[in-house]
C-alpha positions in Angstrom: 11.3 6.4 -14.1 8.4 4.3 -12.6 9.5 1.3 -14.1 13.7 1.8 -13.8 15.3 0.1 -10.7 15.3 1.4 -7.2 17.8 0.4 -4.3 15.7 0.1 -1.2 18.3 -0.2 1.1 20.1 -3.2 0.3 17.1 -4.3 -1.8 17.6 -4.0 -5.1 13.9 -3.5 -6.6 13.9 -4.0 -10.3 10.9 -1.2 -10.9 9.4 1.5 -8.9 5.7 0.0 -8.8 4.8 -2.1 -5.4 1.7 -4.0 -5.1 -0.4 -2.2 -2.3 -1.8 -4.5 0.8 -5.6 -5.4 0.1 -7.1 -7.6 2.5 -8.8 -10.4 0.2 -9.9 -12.5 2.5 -8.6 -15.9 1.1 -7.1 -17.9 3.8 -10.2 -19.5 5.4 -11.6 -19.6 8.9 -8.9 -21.1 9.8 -6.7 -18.0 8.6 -3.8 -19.7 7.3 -2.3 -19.0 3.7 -2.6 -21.7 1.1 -1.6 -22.2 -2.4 -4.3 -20.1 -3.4 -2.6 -17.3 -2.0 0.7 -18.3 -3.4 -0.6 -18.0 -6.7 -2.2 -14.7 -6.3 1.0 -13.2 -5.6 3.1 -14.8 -7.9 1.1 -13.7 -10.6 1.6 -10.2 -9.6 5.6 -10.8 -9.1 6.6 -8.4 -11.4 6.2 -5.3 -9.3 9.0 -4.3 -8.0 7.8 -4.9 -4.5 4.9 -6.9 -3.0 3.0 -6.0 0.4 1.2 -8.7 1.2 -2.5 -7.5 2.8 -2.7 -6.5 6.5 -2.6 -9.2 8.1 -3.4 -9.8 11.9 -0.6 -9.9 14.7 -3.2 -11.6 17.4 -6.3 -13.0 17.7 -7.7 -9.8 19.4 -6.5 -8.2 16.3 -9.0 -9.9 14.5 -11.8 -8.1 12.2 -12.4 -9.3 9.4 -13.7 -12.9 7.8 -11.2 -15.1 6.3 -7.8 -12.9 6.5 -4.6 -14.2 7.2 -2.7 -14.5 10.7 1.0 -14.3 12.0 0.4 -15.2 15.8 1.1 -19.2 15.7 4.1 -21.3 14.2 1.3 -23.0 12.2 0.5 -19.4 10.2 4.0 -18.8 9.9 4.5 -22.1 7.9 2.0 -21.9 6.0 3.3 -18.3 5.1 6.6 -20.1 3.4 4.6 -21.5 0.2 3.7 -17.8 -0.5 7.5 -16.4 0.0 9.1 -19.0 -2.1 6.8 -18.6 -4.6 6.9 -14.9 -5.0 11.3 -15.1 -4.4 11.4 -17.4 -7.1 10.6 -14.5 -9.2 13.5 -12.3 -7.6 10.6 -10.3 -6.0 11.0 -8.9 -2.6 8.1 -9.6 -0.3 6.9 -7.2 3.2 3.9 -8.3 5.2 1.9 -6.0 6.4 0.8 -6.2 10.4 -2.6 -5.5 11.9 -4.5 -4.9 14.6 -8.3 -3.5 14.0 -8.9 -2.1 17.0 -12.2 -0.6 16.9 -13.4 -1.5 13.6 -14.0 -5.0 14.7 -17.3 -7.0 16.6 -17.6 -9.0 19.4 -18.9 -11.5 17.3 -14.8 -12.3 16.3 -14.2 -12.2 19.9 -16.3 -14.8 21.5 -19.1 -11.9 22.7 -16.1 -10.1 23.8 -16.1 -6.3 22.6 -13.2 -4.8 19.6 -10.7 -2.7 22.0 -9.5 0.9 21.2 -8.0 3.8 22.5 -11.1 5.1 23.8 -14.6 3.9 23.8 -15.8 6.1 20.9 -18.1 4.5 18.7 -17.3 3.9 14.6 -20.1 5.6 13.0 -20.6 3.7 9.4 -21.9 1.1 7.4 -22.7 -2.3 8.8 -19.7 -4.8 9.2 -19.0 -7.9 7.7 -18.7 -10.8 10.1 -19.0 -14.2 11.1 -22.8 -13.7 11.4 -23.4 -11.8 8.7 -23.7 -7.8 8.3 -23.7 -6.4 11.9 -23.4 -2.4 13.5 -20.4 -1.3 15.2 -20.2 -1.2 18.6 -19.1 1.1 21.0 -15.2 -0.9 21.7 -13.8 -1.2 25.1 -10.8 1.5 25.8 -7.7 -0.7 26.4 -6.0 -0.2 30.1 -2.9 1.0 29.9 -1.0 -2.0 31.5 -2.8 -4.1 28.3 -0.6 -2.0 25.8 2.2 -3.4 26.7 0.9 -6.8 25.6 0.0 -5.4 22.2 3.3 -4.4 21.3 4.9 -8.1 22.5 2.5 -9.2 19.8 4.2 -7.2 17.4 7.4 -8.5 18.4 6.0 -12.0 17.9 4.7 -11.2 14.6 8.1 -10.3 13.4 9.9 -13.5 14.8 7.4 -15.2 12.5 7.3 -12.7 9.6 11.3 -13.5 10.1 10.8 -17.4 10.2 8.9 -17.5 6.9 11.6 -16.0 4.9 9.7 -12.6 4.7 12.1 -9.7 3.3 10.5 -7.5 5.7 7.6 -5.6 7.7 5.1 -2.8 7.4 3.3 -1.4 10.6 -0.2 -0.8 9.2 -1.1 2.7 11.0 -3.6 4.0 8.6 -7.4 3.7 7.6 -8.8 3.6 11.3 -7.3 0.8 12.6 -5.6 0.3 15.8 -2.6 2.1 15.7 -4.0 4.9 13.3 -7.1 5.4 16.2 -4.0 6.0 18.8 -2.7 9.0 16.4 -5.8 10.4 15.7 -7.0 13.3 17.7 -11.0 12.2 16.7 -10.8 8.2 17.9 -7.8 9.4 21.3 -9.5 10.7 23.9 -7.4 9.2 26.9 -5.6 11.0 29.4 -2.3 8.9 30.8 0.9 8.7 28.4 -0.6 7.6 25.3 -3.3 10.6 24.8 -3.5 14.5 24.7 -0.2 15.2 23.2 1.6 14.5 19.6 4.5 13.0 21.4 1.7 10.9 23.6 0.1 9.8 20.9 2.7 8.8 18.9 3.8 6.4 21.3 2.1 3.3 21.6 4.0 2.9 17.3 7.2 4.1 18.3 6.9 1.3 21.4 6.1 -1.2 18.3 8.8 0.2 15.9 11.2 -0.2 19.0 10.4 -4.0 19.5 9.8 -5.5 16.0 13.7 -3.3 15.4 14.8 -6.1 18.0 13.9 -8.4 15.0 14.1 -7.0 11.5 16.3 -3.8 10.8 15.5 -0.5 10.2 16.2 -0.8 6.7 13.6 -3.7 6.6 10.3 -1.6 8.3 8.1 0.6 6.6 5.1 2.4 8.1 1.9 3.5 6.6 0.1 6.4 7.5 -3.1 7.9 5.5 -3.6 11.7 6.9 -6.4 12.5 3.9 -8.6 9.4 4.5 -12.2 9.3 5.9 -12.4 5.1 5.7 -13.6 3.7 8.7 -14.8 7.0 10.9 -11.5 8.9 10.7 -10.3 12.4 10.2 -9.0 14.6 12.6 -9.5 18.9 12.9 -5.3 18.6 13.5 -4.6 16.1 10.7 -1.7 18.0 9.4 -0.3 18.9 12.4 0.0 14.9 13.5 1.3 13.5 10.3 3.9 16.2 9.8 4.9 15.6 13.4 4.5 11.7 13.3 6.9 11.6 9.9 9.3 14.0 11.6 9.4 11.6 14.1 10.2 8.4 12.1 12.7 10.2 10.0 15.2 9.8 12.7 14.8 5.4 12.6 16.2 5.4 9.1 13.3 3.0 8.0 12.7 1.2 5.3 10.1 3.4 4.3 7.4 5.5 4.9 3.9 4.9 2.8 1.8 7.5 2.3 -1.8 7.1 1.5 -1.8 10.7 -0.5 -4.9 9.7 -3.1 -8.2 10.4 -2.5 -9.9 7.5 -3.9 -10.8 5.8 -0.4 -12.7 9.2 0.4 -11.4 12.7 1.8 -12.1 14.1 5.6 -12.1 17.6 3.6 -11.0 19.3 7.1 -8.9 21.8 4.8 -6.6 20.6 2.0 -5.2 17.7 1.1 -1.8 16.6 2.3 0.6 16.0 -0.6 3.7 13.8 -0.5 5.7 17.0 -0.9 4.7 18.4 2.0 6.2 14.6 3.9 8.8 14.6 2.0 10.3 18.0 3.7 10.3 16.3 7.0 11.0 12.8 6.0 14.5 12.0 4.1 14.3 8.7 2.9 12.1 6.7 0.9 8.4 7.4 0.3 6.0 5.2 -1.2 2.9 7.1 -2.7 -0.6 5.5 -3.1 -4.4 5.3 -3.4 -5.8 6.1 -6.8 -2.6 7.0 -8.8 -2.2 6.1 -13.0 0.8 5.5 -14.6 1.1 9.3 -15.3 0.4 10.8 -11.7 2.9 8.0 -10.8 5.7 9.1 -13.3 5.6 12.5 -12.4 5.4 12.7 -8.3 8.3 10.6 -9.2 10.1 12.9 -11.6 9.1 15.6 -9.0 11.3 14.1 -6.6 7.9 13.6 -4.5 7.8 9.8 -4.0 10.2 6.9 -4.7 7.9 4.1 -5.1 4.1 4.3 -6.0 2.0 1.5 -4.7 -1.1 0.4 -7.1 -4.1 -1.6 -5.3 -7.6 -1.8 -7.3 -5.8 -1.8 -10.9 -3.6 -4.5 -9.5 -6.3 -6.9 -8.7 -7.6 -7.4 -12.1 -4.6 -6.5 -14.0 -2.1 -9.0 -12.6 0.3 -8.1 -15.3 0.1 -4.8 -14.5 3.9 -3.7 -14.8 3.6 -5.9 -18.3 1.1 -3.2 -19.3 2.6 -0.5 -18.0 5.6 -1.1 -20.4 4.1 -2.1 -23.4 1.0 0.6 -22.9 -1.1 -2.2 -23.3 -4.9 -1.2 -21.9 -5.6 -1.9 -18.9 -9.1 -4.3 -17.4 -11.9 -2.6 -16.2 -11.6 -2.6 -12.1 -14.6 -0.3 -10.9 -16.6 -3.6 -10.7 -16.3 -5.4 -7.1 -18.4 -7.6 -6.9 -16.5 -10.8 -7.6 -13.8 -9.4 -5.4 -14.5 -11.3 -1.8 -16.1 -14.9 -3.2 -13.4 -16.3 -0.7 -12.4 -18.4 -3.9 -10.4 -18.3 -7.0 -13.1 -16.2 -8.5 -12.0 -12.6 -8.5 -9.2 -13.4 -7.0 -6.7 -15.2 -9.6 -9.0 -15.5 -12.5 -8.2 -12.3 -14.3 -6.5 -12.8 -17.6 -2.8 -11.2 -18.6 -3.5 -9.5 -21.6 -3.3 -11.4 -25.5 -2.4 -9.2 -28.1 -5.5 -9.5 -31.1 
């Protein structure tokens, strides 16, 4: 079933895989997409869906080195070499939006500090940034008369999503990041009407769903959530309790799709047991994309389960661009457990790996 057809709304998808978002870091400090880029993803055109990596909807978004924007007509043309490309392989094409929020550094910002929810400080590993490896830093809690700001930039970003021919968006609110931090029970400590409660909470992305709706439809939005991941300082004691709620909640847009970071391969919280896409799939009715560490077999069956409609595949797509190819033919796949090629900003690691030649 993972490689039949799926109608995703009126999107006809030739095969259930989808190529997960993975920031790659590839478009330069200037942060515009390039042919580079456009190559990338047309070699890995035969999903059945591509999400482009998360890609920032404002300067103060910013976090990483070298990562794409959607903030300036500029990025938004630029963005048209990689959606012609990829639609002149009859693939459909979602960029994903972002906003880092506390897992950022003032050295993006001009010595201004990463915002968040609430000044709580990301406990990890250095960060990568213009300077080099750097800590975290405690972030500055956004005002509340700021958010309102944030979610015009998200309106923005779909304008210019819209502009560049993409097919659609996906609100990035997993692995720490801004919107996942407002969710999150751990990283929300505020007290006026976007802390304390679920429905509080839950705001600040239903005010974004509300405003990019103005410019995409429902049918044309997915949102990704990751209740099992620990990546970037994350994991809440009431992690089942929000997701369930939070999916419950988005059932009633009639999205595009939900995508649910159900693997364990970025690292489990372990505050009790692992949310499954069955457990989403009794409050959510339409379609749910599965990912994070799945095989072609795992795939097949939370499909045949009824459990997922799409599974999205992120390392094994990196080096196997023609990974659908290899799916079909059960040809073996490349080794991906080594990274170290992986961010050379260049074409190393990045386009380089070989389709596979028969002996």
């Amino acid at each position: 079933m993972l490689l039949e057809s799926f109608q995703l709304g009126d999107l006809n998808l030739k095969n259930r895989v989808a190529l997960a978002p993975m920031t790659r870091a590839r478009a330069g400090e200037e942060r515009l997409p390039n042919a580079l880029m456009a190559e990338y993803y047309t070699q890995r055109s035969s999903a059945g869906l591509i999400i482009t990596e998360a890609t920032v909807v404002s300067e103060q978004g910013i976090g990483w080195p070298n990562t794409p924007g959607i903030y300036s007509d500029e990025q938004s043309i630029a963005w048209r070499q990689v959606v012609e490309a990829v639609h002149a392989q009859e693939t459909p094409i979602f960029m994903q939006f972002w906003h880092c929020g506390r897992a950022s550094h003032s050295s993006f910002h001009n010595g201004e500090l990463p915002v968040a929810p609430s000044a709580i400080k990301l406990e990890g590993d250095m960060i990568h940034t213009p300077n080099g490896k750097e800590a975290y830093e405690t972030p500055r809690a956004l005002e509340t008369d700021e958010i309102p700001g944030i979610v015009e930039n998200y309106r923005q970003a779909a304008q210019y999503a819209q502009r560049a021919g993409f097919d659609g968006i996906e609100i990035h609110s997993a692995n720490g990041y801004l919107l996942d931090e407002f969710l999150q029970s751990k990283t929300n400590h505020r007290e006026d009407r976007y802390g304390g409660s679920l429905e509080n909470r839950l705001r600040f992305l239903k005010e974004i769903l509300d405003a990019v709706l103005t410019v995409f439809p429902a049918n044309r939005i997915g949102v990704r959530f990751s209740p099992n991941g620990v990546f970037n300082d994350m994991g809440s004691a009431d992690y089942r309790e929000t997701f369930l709620y939070a999916a419950g909640q988005l059932n009633a847009y009639g999205l595009g799709y939900l995508h649910v970071m159900d693997g364990l391969a970025f690292g489990f919280h372990g505050l009790g047991e692992p949310m499954t896409l069955a457990e989403f799939r009794k409050v959510y009715e339409g379609p749910l994309i599965g990912n994070c560490g799945h095989t072609q077999e795992s795939a097949e069956a939370l499909i045949q389960a009824g459990d997922a409609d799409l599974i999205a595949f992120g390392r094994p797509y990196i080096t196997n661009p023609d990974l659908v190819e290899r799916f079909t033919n059960g040809w073996p796949l490349n080794d991906f457990s080594d990274m170290s090629g992986w961010y050379s900003f260049g074409p190393e690691g990045y386009v380089d790996y070989p389709a596979y030649q028969a002996a």
